[in-house]
N, C-alpha and C positions, 0 to 999 in steps of 0.2 A: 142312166146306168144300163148299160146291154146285161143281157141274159146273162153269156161267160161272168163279167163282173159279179151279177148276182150268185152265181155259184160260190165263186171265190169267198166273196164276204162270208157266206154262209159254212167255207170248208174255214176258214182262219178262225171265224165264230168258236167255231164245233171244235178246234186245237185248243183255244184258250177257254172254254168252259171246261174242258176235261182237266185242261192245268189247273186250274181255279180248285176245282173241286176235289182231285190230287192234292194238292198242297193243305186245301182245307181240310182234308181226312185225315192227314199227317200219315196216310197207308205205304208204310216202303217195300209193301210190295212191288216186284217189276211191270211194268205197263204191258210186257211180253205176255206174262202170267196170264193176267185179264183179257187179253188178245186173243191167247191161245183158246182158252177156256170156251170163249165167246162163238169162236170159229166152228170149235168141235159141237159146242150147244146148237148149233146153226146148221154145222153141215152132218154131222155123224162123225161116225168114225175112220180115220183118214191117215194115209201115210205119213211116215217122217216129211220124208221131202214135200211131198204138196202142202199140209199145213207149214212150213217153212217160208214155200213160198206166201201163201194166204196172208201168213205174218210179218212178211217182208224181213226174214230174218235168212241168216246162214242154214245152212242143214246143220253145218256140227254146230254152231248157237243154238238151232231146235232142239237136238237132240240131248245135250245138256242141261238144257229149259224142264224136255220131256222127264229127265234123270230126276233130277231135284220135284218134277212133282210128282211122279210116281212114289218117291219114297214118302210125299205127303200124304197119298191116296188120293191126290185129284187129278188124275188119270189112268188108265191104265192101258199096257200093251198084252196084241194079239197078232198071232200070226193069221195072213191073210188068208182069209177061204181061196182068193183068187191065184196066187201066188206064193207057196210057203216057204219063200226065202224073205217078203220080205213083211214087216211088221206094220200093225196099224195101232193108231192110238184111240180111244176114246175116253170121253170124261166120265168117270164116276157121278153115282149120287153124291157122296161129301163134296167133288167139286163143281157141281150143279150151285148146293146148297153154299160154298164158300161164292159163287158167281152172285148169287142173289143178295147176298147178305149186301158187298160190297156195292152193286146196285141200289140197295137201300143206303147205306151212307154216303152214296154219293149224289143222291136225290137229297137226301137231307143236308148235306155241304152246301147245298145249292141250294136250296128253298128260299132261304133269307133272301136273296140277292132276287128275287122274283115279287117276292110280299107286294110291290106297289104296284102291278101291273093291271092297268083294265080289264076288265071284260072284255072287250074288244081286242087286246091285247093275247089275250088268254086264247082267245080264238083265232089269232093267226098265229101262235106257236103250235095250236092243237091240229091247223092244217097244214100247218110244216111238216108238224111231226108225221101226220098222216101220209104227205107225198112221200116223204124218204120213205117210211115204211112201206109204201109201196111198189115205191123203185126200185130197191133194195131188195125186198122180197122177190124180184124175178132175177136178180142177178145170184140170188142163192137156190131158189129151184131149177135153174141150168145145171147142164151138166160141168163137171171143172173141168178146165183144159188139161190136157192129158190122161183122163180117167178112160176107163172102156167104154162106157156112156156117151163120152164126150167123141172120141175118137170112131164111132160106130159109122 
């Protein structure tokens, strides 16, 4: 198996454990929602359009998204220090604390389906999980493409 292939298995993995565990939590929340949240947890606070893009969604889908959970309190909008035409979003403490929660049943969706696994086993998920986290981690301390940062 070449490296590319290894990815792959590893990206199609990572689609159907989140479905598994989606369907196992029976949450009909939108996967946008959990997306959104994740991003904002991750990057700060951030314009309509960029988190749109980040989420691979529309701006008017974002900003519809954004409507609906502002009126839940798990975001909120500010006008930008940099710019005050246009708006930035951030996530709330409640939607911090609805991120987490749903994080916890979705580890618990999932635990059954782990129970039999070696020691050995155990230890090449935990340096799996350790490279993404790694990897991962420098694509979110960069700056995002089209920020001022970025653009400097």
């Amino acid at each position: 198996m070449t490296h590319d292939q290894d990815i792959e298995t590893l990206i199609v993995a990572a689609h159907a454990l989140t479905r598994v565990a989606a369907l196992e939590t029976s949450n009909e929340t939108p996967a946008a929602q959990w997306r959104t949240l994740t991003i904002l947890r991750d990057h700060g606070a951030l314009r309509i359009g960029e988190l749109a893009r980040l989420s691979r969604v529309t701006q008017p889908g974002m900003t519809r998204l954004i409507g609906q959970m502002t009126e839940h309190g798990l975001v909120e909008k500010a006008t930008d220090a940099a710019d005050s035409r246009a708006t930035v979003v951030g996530v709330t403490p409640l939607g911090l604390e609805a991120l987490q929660t749903w994080l916890l049943q979705l580890t618990a969706a999932l635990a059954p389906h782990f129970d039999d696994l070696e020691p050995e086993e155990w230890e090449a998920l935990r340096t799996t999980a350790d490279v993404l986290t790694r990897k991962l981690d420098r694509t979110r301390t960069a700056p995002v493409a089209g920020t001022a940062e970025a653009t400097r």
